[in-house]
Structures are given as C-alpha cells and as structure tokens.
N, C-alpha and C positions, 0 to 999 in steps of 0.2 A: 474484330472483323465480323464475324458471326454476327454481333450485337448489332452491330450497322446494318448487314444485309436484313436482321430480323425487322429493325427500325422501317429499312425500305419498305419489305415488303406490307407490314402493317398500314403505312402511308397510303401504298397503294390499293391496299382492301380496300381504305378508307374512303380514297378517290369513287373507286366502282360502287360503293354501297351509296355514296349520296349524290352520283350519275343515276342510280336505281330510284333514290328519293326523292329527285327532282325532276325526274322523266314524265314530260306531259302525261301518258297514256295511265302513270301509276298515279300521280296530283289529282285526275280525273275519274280515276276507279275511285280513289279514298272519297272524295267530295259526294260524290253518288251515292258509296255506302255509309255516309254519314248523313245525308239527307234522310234515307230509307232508315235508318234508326230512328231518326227522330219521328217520321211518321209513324214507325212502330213503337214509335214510347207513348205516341198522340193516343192511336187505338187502341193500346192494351189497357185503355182507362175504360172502353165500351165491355163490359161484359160478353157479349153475343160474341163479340169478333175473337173477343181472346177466347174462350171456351169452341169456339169453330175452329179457330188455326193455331191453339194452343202448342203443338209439339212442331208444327212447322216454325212459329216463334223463336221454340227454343234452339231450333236449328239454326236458324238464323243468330239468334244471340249467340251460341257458339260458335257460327262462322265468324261474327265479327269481331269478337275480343281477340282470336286466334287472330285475324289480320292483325287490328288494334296493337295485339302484345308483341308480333313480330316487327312491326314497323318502329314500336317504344324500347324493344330490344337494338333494333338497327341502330335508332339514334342514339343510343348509349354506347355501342359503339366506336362513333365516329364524335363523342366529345373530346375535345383537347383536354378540359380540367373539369375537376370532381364537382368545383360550383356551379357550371353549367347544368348538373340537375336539377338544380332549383330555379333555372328563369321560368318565367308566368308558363309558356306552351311544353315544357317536361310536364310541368306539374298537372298542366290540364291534363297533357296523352294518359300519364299515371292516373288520376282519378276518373280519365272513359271508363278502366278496364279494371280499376281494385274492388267496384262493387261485385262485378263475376265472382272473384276471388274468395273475394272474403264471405258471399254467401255460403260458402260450405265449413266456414266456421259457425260455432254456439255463439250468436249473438241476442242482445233482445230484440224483439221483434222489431220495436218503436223505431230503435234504430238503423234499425235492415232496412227500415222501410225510406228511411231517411236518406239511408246510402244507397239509395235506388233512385235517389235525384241527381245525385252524382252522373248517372248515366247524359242525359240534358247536356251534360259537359259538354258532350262529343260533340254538339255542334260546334263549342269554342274551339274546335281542330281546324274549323274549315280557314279561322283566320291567319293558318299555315300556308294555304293553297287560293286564296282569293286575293287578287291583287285590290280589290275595292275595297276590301275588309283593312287592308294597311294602310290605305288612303283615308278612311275613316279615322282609324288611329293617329295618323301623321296630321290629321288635321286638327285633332282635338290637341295633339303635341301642341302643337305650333299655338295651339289660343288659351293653352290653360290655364294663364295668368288673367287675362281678359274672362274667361266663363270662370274662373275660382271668384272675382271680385263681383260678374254679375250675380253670382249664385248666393254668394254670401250678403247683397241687399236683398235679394228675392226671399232666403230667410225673412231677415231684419222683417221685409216690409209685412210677411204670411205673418209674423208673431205678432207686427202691432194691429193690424185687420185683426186676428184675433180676439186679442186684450180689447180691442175698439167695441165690437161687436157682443163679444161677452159682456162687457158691463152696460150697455143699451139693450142688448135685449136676453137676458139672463132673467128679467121677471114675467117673460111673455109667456110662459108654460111650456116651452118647446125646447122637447130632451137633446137637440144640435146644441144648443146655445147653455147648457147648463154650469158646465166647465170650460175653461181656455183650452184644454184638449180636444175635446169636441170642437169649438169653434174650427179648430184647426183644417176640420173636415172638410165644414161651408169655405175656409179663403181660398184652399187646394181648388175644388171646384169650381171655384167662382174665380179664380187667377188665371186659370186656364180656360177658362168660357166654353167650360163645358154643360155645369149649371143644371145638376139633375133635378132640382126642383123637390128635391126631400127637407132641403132646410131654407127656407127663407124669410127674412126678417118683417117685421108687422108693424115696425113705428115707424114713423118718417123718419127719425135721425139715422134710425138701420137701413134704410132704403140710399138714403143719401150714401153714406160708408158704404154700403153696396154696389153704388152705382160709381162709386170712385175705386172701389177696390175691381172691378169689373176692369174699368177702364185703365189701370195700372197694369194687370193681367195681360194687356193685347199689348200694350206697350213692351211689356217685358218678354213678351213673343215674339215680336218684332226682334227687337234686339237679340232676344237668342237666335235666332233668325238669318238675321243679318252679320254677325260674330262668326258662326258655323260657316255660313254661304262663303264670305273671305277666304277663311279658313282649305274649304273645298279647294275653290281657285287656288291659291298657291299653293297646296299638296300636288295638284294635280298639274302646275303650271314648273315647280320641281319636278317631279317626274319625267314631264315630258323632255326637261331639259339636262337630266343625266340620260336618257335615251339618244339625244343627239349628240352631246359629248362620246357618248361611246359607238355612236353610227361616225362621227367625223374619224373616231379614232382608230376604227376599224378598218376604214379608206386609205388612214395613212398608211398603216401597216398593208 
C-alpha cells in the first residue's frame, strides 16, 4: 500500500514538472536564453567585447548552465526508462552544460578548448521548443530515401567531374588541378554555382567538362529543391491534419 501511494505520488511530481516543462512562458524564456548564448559565444571571439564585459560574461555563463542543468535534471526526472538518456536531445541538453563542468578539471588545454564548442550545442536545444525545427525534421523523415539516393549520384557525379578534370588539366600548372583531391574543390564549387573563380580550367575540353558539370550542378539544385519543397507540404499538410482530428475530437467530447 505504501508503495502504491509512493508510485502515485511520483507520477504526479511527474505530471507537474513536464506542465513546468511545456508551459509556454518557460518554452519562451529557454529559446531567448539560448539565442542570447549563442550570440555570446559569436562575441566572445571579438577580443575588445570580451575583455569590456568579461565578468559580466561569466555571469551570465553561470546563470545559464544553472538553468541549463536544472531543466536536464528535471528531464531526468520524469524519464520512464534508463534508455531514454541516450535519445539525440538528452545528449544534446548534457553536452550544452558538461563543457562548464568539466573546465575545473586538469585538462589539456587543446582540448578544453574543443570542448568549448560543445557550448554551440545549445542552439540544438531549441529544436525541443520550435515547432518549425520538427517540421524540418519530419520532412527530411519523410524524403530520406529519395535525398539518400540523390545524394549518393551527386557523389558519383562530384568524383567523375573530378577524375574528368584532373586528367585534362593536371598539366596546365595550376595547383586546383594537381591531384583528384584538389579537383574536388573546383566540382564543389562549380556544382553549386557558386564559382569563386580561384580554379579554373584553361583547355577547351576543361571548359567544355566545366560548362556541363556547371549545368548538372543547377539541375541537381533543382531537384534537391523540388524533393525538400514536397517534403515541407506534407510535413506541414500532416500537421495540420492531426490538429483538426484533435479540434473535431475535442468538440465531441
């Protein structure tokens, strides 16, 4: 009997802490102070600004891991099973707030420094609180099959542009073209029509291979394009229609 009532009452901790967790006003404070980190992870690269707001910085770093760790305490919590620590968003809330931690251990430096990119994470928090951020998700769900298949000719076709290009113009003295790894740089650039103008080819046959790898490039923009775009619609065309199942259902009751 004891055990039971203890069972209840944990249940209902449970209930009240992720009413706490899901409560617009607290979704809205976290998203803010996780924007405001990120802008201060941008600035503390300027010298002038860190050395000016240095100890207010760290104030702030201390206020937000202290959030940070009580909210990754909350959700630990209120998991049912032990595997649950390990879905993708534990592990992100865990690495916002283990580089704090761990800086007051003897590490080396190299990688202190490494584990102060961990911090960045914290924007992967917001895809807890942004409903657009799951529609992006749900979208790429939904097409993975279709963008794994176009992604892997989009390889194929970057390695033979390559291959193509290296052995056409590998004698023209131009250190882009000297190896297939380097080529690799010019079809990147040139798939995506960006096109910086640091490598380009000087024979006719390379111009020609240029100007097809060029145009294979918008093609394959297009198509990722048009894959994603689907995608959107029906994430968002699902959506909308578990929102009316649960408006219809709501009416009935």
């Amino acid at each position: 009997m004891i055990q039971k009532i203890k069972f209840i009452q944990q249940e209902q901790m449970k209930k009240r802490i992720n009413l706490i967790l899901s409560n617009k006003y607290f979704e809205e404070f976290i998203i803010i102070l996780i924007l405001l980190n990120v802008f201060v992870f941008i600035f503390e690269t300027d010298k002038t600004f860190y050395l000016k707001l240095h100890h207010y910085l760290q104030s702030f770093e201390l206020f937000s891991v202290i959030i940070f760790s009580i909210e990754y305490f909350l959700r630990i919590i209120c998991i049912t099973k032990v595997k649950d620590l390990f879905k993708p968003l534990m592990i992100v809330d865990l690495l916002a707030i283990l580089p704090f931690y761990l800086s007051f251990a003897k590490i080396n430096t190299v990688f202190f420094r490494l584990l102060r990119l961990f911090r960045l994470l914290r924007i992967a928090k917001l895809t807890r609180y942004i409903d657009a951020l799951t529609d992006i998700k749900r979208a790429f769900l939904l097409k993975k099959e279709e963008l794994t298949v176009t992604g892997l000719i989009l390889v194929a076709s970057l390695t033979i542009f390559s291959i193509l290009i290296y052995y056409v113009e590998h004698n023209s003295g131009q250190k882009t073209f000297n190896c297939i790894p380097s080529s690799f740089w010019w079809a990147i650039i040139t798939f995506t029509s960006v096109g910086y103008g640091d490598a380009c080819p000087v024979t006719t046959l390379g111009k020609i291979i240029a100007s097809c790898a060029a145009i294979l490039g918008l093609c394959f923009n297009g198509l990722f394009i048009g894959i994603l775009g689907s995608a959107f619609i029906e994430a968002i065309e699902h959506k909308k229609n578990i929102k009316d199942k649960n408006k219809r259902y709501a009416q009935q009751i």
